[in-house]
C-alpha positions as CSV (number, residue, x, y, z in Angstrom):
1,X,0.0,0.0,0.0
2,X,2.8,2.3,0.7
3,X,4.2,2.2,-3.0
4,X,0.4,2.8,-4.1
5,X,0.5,6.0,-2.1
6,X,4.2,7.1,-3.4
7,X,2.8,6.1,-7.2
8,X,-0.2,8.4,-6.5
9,X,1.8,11.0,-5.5
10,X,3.9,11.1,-8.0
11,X,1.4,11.3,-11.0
12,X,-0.1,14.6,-9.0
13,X,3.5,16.2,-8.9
14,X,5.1,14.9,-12.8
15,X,2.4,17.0,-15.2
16,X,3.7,20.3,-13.9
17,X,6.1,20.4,-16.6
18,X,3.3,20.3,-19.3
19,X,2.2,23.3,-18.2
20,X,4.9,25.2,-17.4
21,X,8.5,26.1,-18.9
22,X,10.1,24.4,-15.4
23,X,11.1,21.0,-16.5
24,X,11.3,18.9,-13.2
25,X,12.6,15.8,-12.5
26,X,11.8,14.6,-9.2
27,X,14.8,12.7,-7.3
28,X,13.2,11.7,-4.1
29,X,9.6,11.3,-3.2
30,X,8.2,9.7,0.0
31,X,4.9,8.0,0.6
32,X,2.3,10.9,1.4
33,X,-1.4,11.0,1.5
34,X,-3.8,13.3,-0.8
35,X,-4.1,17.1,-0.6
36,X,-6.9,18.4,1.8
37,X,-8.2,21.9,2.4
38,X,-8.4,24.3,5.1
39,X,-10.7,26.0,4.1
40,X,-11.5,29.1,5.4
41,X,-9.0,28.7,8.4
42,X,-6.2,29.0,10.0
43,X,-5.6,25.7,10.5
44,X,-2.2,24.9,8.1
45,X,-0.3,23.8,11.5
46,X,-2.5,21.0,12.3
47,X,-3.0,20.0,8.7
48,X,0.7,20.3,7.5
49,X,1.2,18.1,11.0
50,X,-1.3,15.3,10.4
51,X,-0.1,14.3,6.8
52,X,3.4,14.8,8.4
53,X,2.1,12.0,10.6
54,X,-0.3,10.2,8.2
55,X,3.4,9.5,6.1
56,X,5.0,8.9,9.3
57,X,2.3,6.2,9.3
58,X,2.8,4.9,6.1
59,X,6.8,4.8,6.8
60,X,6.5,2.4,9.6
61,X,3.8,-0.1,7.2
62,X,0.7,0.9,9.0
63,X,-2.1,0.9,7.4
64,X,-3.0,4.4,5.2
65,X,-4.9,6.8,8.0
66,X,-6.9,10.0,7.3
67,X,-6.6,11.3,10.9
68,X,-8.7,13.9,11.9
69,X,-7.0,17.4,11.9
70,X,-9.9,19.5,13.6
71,X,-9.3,16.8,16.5
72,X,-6.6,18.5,17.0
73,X,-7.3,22.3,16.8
74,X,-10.5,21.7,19.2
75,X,-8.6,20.6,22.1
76,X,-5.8,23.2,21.0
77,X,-7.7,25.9,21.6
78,X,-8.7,24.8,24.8
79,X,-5.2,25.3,25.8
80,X,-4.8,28.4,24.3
81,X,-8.2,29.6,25.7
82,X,-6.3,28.4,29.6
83,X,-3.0,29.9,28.3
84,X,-4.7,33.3,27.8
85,X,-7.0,32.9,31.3
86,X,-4.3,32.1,33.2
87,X,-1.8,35.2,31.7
88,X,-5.0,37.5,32.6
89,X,-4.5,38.2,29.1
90,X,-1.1,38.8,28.1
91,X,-1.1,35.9,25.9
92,X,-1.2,35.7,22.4
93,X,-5.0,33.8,21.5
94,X,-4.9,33.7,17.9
95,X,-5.5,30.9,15.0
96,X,-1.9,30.2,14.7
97,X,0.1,27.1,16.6
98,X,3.2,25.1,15.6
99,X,3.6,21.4,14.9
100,X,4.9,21.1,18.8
101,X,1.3,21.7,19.0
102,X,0.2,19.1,17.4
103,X,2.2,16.9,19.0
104,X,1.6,18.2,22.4
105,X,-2.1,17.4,22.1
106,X,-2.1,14.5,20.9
107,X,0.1,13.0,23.5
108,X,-2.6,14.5,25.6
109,X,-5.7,13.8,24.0
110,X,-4.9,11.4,21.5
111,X,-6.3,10.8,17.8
112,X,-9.2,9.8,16.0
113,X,-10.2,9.2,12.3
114,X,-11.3,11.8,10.2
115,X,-15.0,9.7,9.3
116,X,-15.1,10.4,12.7
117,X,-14.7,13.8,13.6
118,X,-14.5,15.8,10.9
119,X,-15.0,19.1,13.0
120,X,-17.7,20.8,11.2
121,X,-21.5,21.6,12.7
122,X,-22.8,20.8,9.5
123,X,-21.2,17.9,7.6
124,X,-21.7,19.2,3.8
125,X,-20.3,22.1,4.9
126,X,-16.6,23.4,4.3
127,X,-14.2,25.1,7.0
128,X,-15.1,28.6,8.1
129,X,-13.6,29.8,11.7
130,X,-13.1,33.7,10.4
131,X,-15.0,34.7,13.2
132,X,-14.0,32.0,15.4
133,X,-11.4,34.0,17.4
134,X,-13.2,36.7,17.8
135,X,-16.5,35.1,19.3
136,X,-14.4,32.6,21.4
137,X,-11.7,36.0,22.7
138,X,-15.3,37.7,23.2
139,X,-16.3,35.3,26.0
140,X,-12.7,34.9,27.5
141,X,-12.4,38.3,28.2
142,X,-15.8,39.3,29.6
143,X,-15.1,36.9,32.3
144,X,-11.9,38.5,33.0
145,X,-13.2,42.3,32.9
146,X,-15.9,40.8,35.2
147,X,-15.2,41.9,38.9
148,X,-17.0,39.6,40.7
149,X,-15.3,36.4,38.1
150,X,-18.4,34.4,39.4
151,X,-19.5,31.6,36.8
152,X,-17.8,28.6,34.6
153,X,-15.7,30.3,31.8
154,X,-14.8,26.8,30.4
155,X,-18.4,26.1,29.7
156,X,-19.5,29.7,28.3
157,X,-16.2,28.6,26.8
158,X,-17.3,25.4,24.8
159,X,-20.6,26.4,24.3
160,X,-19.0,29.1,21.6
161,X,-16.2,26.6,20.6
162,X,-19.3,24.5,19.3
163,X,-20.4,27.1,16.6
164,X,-17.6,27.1,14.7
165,X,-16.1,23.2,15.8
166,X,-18.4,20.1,16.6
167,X,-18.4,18.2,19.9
168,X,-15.5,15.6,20.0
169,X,-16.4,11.8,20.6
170,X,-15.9,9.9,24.0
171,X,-15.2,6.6,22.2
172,X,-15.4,5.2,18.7
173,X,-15.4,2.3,16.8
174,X,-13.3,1.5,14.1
175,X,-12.9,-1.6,12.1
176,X,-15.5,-3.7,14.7
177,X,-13.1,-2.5,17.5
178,X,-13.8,0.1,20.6
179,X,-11.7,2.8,21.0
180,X,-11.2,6.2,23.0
181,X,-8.7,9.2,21.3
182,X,-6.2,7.7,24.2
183,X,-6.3,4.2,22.8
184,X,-7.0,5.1,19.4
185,X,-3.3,6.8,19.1
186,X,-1.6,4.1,21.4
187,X,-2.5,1.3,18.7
188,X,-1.3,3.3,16.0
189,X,2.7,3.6,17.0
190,X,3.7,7.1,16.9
191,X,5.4,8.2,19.6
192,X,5.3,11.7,20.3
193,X,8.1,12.2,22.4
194,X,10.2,10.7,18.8
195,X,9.9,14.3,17.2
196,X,12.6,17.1,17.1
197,X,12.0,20.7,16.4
198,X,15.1,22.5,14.7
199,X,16.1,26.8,13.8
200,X,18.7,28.1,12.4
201,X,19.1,32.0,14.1
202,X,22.0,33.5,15.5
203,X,20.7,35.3,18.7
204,X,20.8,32.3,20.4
205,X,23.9,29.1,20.7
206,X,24.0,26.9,18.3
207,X,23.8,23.4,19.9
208,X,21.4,24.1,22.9
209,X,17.6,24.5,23.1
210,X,15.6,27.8,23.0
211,X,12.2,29.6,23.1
212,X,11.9,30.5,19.2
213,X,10.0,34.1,19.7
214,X,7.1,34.2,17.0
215,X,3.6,34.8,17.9
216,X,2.1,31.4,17.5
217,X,4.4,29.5,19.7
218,X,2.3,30.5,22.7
219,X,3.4,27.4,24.2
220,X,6.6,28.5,24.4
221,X,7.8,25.5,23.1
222,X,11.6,24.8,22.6
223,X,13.7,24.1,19.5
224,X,17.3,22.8,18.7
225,X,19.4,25.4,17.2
226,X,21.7,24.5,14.4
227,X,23.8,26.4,11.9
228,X,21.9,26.6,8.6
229,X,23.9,24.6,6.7
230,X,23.4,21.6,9.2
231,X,19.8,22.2,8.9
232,X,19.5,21.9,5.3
233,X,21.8,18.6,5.5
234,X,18.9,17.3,8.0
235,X,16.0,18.2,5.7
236,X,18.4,16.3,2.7
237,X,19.2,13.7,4.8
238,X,15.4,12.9,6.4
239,X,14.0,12.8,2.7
240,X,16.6,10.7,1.0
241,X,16.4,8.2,4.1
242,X,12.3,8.2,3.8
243,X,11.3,10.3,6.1
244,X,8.9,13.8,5.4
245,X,9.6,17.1,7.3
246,X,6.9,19.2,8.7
247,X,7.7,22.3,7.6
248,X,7.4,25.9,9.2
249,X,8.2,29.2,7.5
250,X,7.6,32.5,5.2
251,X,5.4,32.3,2.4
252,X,4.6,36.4,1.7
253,X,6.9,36.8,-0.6
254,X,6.2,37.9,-4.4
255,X,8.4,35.0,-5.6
256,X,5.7,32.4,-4.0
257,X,2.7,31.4,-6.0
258,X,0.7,28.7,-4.4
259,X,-1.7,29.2,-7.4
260,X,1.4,28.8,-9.9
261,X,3.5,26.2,-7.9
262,X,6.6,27.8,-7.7
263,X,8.4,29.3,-4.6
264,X,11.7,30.9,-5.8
265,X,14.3,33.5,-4.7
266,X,15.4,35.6,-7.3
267,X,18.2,38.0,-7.6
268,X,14.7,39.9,-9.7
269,X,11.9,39.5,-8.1
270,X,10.2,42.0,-10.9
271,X,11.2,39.7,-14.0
272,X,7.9,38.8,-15.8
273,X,8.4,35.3,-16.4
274,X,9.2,34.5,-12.5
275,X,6.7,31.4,-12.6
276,X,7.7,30.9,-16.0
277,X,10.8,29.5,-16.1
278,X,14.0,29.2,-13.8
279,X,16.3,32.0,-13.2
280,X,19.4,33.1,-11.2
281,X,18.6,33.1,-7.3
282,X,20.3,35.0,-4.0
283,X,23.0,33.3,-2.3
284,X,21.8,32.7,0.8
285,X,24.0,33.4,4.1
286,X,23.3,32.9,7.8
287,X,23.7,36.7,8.3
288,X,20.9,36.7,5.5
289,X,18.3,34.6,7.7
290,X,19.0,36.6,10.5
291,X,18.7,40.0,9.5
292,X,15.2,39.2,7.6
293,X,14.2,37.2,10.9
294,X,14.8,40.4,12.9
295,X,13.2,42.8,10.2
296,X,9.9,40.6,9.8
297,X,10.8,40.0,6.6
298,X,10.9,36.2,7.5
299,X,7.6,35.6,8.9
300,X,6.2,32.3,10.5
301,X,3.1,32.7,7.6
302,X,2.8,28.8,6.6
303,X,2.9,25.2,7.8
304,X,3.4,23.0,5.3
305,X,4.6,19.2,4.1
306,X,8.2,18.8,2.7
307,X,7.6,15.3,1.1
308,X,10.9,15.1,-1.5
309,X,13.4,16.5,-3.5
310,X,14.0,17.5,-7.3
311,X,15.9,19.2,-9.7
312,X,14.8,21.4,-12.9
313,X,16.6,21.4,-16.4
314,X,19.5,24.2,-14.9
315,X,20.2,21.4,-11.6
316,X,18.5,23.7,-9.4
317,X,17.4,21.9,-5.6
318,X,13.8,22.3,-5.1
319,X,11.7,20.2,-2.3
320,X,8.3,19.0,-3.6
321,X,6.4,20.5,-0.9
322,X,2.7,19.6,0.2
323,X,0.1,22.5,0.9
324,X,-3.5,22.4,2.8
325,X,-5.4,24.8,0.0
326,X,-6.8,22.5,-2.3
327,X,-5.6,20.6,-5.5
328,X,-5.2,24.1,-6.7
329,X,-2.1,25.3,-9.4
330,X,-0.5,22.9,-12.0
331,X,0.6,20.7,-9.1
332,X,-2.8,20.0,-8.1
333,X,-1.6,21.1,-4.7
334,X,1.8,20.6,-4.3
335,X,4.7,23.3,-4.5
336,X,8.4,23.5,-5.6
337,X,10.4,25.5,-3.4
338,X,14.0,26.0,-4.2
339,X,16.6,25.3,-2.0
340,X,17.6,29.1,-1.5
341,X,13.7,29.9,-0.8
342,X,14.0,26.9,1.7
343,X,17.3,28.1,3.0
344,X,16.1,31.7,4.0
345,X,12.3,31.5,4.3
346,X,12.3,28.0,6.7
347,X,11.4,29.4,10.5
348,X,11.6,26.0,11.8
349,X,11.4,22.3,10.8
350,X,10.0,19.1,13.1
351,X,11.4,15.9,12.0
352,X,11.5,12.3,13.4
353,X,15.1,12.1,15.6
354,X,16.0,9.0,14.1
355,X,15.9,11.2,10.4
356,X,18.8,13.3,12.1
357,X,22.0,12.4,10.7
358,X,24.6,10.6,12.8
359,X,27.2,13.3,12.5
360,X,25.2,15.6,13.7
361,X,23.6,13.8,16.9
362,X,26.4,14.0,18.8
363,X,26.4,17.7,18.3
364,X,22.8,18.1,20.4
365,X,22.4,14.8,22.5
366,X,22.3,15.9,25.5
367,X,20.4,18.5,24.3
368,X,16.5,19.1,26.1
């Protein structure tokens, strides 16, 4: 089943270069599952995460898994809505979260099957939580303006949650067998505590762990630093050993085109046949990441797949990346990013620690 999946994926990604004047050869591809939609979310964390974890799935010969991602955000905001309560406010409460997140919850809460929580009050509906934050915020911060901070915030709390996200199930069953979240997740083999996060940014040592300070880690979770080139030698290394990345970084820039495919980093970002065909890109330095890092010009925009690796007819790098917007563009949902896009615009990556080369695990073992 797995090399059904990897032939699947490939005939989504190989037409591109009908289409386009980028001819692509694709060098590496691991097993992935199909191209959902957010919708009209915020959601790309949770659904770049799950199909990180659906091909996790499929790397380890389980059986293919659509895993619910709205599972995930439901109990996610609840932690963000205590977050935000307990810091009386001085917390960011947004749609944003990081894969941590993902992971975080379901070590907690566990996992179910999409056919079995899909997330959405009415099923033939599509994602909409544009006014989510707002209404949910609303209720969070009457009760703290309130003097008197009588009543049960958590149930105001949920009641709103349930316009915009359906009630999550006690128990299941699945294939003739009884599950919970808990046990669901337990018998599929994933091990949360199996996933590193990994930067690249000089305001902090190289080889330890730190707080990476963007808005939607309100967790505060932590992340191995690394110099960049030993960050793009684990992202090379995890793909062309068969394992995906979950990928975290900038997508505002001009050169990116979900609709077109193509994520570049040109030395002319005005040149009118940018998604046309290939042209000469920036050398990226260290000093480069941080200096757009500090100026917000290297945003954490997008969560998204990195699923494998391929060249175009000048031997540029690109990674055949997975997006959450639909079969859209002439990859029918997938992007090529080049390797200098990927070297400056990548915030942070989450990959399985057994994906991390040997010479480098010496570098950060003892690392927490």
């Amino acid at each position: 089943m797995k090399n059904n999946y990897l032939f699947l994926a490939l005939i989504l990604i190989l037409p591109i270069s009908i289409t386009a004047q980028y001819e692509f050869t694709p060098e590496v591809q691991v097993a992935c599952s199909d191209v959902k939609s957010q919708g009209k979310t915020g959601t790309c964390w949770s659904f770049s995460t799950i199909s990180f974890l659906e091909s996790e799935l499929l790397r380890i010969n389980q059986k293919p898994q659509d895993l619910s991602e709205m599972f995930i955000v439901r109990n996610t905001y609840k932690d963000k809505a205590q977050n935000y309560i307990l810091r009386q406010g001085k917390a960011n409460y947004s749609e944003g979260s990081l894969s941590h997140d993902v992971m975080r919850a379901y070590k907690k809460h566990g996992i179910v099957p999409e056919y079995v929580y899909s997330g959405k009050v009415h099923p033939d509906s599509s994602h909409d939580h544009r006014q989510l934050v707002s209404s949910t915020k609303k209720v969070l911060d009457e009760w703290m303006n309130s003097e008197d901070k009588v009543g049960n915030w958590r149930e105001d709390y949920e009641g709103a949650l349930s316009e915009y996200l359906s009630e999550t199930p006690d128990d299941f069953v699945y294939l003739d067998k009884q599950y919970t979240p808990t046990t669901y997740a337990g018998s599929l083999g994933i091990n949360p505590d199996d996933y590193v996060t990994l930067s690249s940014y000089t305001h902090h040592p190289f080889y330890e762990s730190f707080i990476l300070e963007i808005p939607d880690n309100y967790s505060n979770g932590s992340y191995i630093n690394i110099p960049m080139g030993e960050l793009m030698t684990v992202i090379d290394h995890a793909l062309t050993s068969g394992y995906t990345i979950a990928w975290d970084g900038d997508v505002s820039e001009k050169s990116f085109s979900a609709r077109s495919g193509i994520a570049v980093l040109p030395t002319d970002v005005m040149r009118e046949d940018l998604f046309d065909q290939p042209g000469e890109e920036l050398e990226v330095t260290q000093e480069l990441r941080q200096e757009t890092f500090e100026n917000y010009k290297t945003t954490d925009d997008h969560l998204m797949h990195l699923v494998g690796i391929a060249k175009d007819q000048n031997n540029t790098k690109y990674y055949i990346t997975k997006n959450s917007w639909g079969e859209i563009s002439d990859f029918n949902g997938y992007l090529m990013m080049s390797e200098a896009f990927v070297k400056l615009k990548t915030v942070g990556i989450m990959v399985h620690k057994e994906s991390v080369p040997d010479s480098l695990v010496d570098k950060f073992r003892d690392v927490n």
